[in-house]
C-alpha positions in Angstrom: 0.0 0.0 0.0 1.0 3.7 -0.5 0.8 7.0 0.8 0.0 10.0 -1.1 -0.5 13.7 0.1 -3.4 15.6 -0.9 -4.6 19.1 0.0 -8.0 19.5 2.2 -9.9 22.5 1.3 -12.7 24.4 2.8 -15.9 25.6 1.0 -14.1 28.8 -0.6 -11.2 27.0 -1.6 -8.9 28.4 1.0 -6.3 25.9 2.0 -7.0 24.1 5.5 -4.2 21.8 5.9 -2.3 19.0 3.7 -2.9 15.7 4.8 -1.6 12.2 4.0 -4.0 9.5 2.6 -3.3 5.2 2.3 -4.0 3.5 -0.8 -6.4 0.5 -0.5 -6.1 -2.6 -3.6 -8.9 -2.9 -4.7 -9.4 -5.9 -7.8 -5.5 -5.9 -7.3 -4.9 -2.5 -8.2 -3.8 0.5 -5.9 -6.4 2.9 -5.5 -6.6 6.0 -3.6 -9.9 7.0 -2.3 -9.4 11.3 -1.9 -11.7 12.9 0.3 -14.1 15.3 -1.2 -12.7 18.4 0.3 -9.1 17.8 -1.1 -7.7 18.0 -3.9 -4.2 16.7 -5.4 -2.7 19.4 -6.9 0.1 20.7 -4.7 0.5 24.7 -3.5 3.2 26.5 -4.8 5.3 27.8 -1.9 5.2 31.8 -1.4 1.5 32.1 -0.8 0.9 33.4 2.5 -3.1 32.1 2.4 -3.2 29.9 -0.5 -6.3 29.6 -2.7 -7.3 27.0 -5.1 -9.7 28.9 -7.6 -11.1 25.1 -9.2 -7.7 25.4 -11.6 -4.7 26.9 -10.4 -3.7 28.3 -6.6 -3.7 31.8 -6.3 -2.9 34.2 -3.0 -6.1 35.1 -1.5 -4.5 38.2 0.6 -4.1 41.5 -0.4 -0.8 43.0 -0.9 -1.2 45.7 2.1 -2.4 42.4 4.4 1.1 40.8 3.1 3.1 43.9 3.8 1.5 43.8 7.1 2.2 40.8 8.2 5.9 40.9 7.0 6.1 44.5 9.0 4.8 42.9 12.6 6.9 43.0 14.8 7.6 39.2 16.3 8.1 39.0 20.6 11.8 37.9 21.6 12.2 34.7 22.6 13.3 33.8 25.8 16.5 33.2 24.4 17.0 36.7 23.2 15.9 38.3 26.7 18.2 36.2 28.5 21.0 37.2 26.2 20.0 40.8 26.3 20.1 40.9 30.0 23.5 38.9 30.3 25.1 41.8 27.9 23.8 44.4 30.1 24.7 42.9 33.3 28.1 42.0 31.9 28.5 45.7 30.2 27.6 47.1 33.6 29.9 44.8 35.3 32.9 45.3 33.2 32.6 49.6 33.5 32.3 49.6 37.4 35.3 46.9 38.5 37.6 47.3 36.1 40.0 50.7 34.9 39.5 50.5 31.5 41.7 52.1 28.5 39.6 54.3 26.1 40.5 51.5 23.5 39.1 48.7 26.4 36.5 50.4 27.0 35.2 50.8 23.0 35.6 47.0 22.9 33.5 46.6 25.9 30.6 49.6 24.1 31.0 47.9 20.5 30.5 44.4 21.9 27.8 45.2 24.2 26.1 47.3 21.0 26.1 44.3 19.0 24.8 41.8 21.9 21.5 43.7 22.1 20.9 44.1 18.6 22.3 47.9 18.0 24.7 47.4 15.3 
């Protein structure tokens, strides 16, 4: 038996989810039984909300809706807050117990700059 992906649909055409479906023999021949609200022709990739128009898949938001989505901004992870805070606490650490040089103490500004995201 084999496994083919097909695309399931909602009323409008709007893509919902692909989904994997099992062949069954049937008079010893492999048959794939696809459920009504999918279809087997694939998405292309770049649409942000893909949708299938009965021939072809077409993008189904507006440019400004694209735009804004690409423009908003995402959170930080926690990842990125924990590394953010470390560079500060380090940054500060670094200017109060040590006598820097001026060249030390560019190192220590440039550094810290680039650890949060400046340059």
């Amino acid at each position: 038996m084999g496994i083919k992906q097909v695309y399931r649909i909602d009323e409008r055409g709007l893509l919902i989810e692909p989904i994997l479906i099992e062949s069954t023999i049937v008079e010893e021949e492999e048959v794939f039984n696809i459920p009504e609200d999918c279809i087997e022709v694939e998405p292309p990739n770049g649409l942000y909300m893909p949708l299938f128009d009965g021939d072809i898949w077409i993008e189904s938001m507006s440019q400004e809706e694209i735009d804004e989505l690409k423009n908003k901004p995402r959170p930080k992870t926690e990842l990125e807050i924990l590394t953010e805070e470390n560079a500060e606490l380090w940054y500060a650490h670094m200017l109060t117990t040590n006598k820097l040089s001026q060249v030390e103490r560019e190192v220590v500004e440039l550094w810290y700059t680039m650890m949060v995201g400046g340059v």
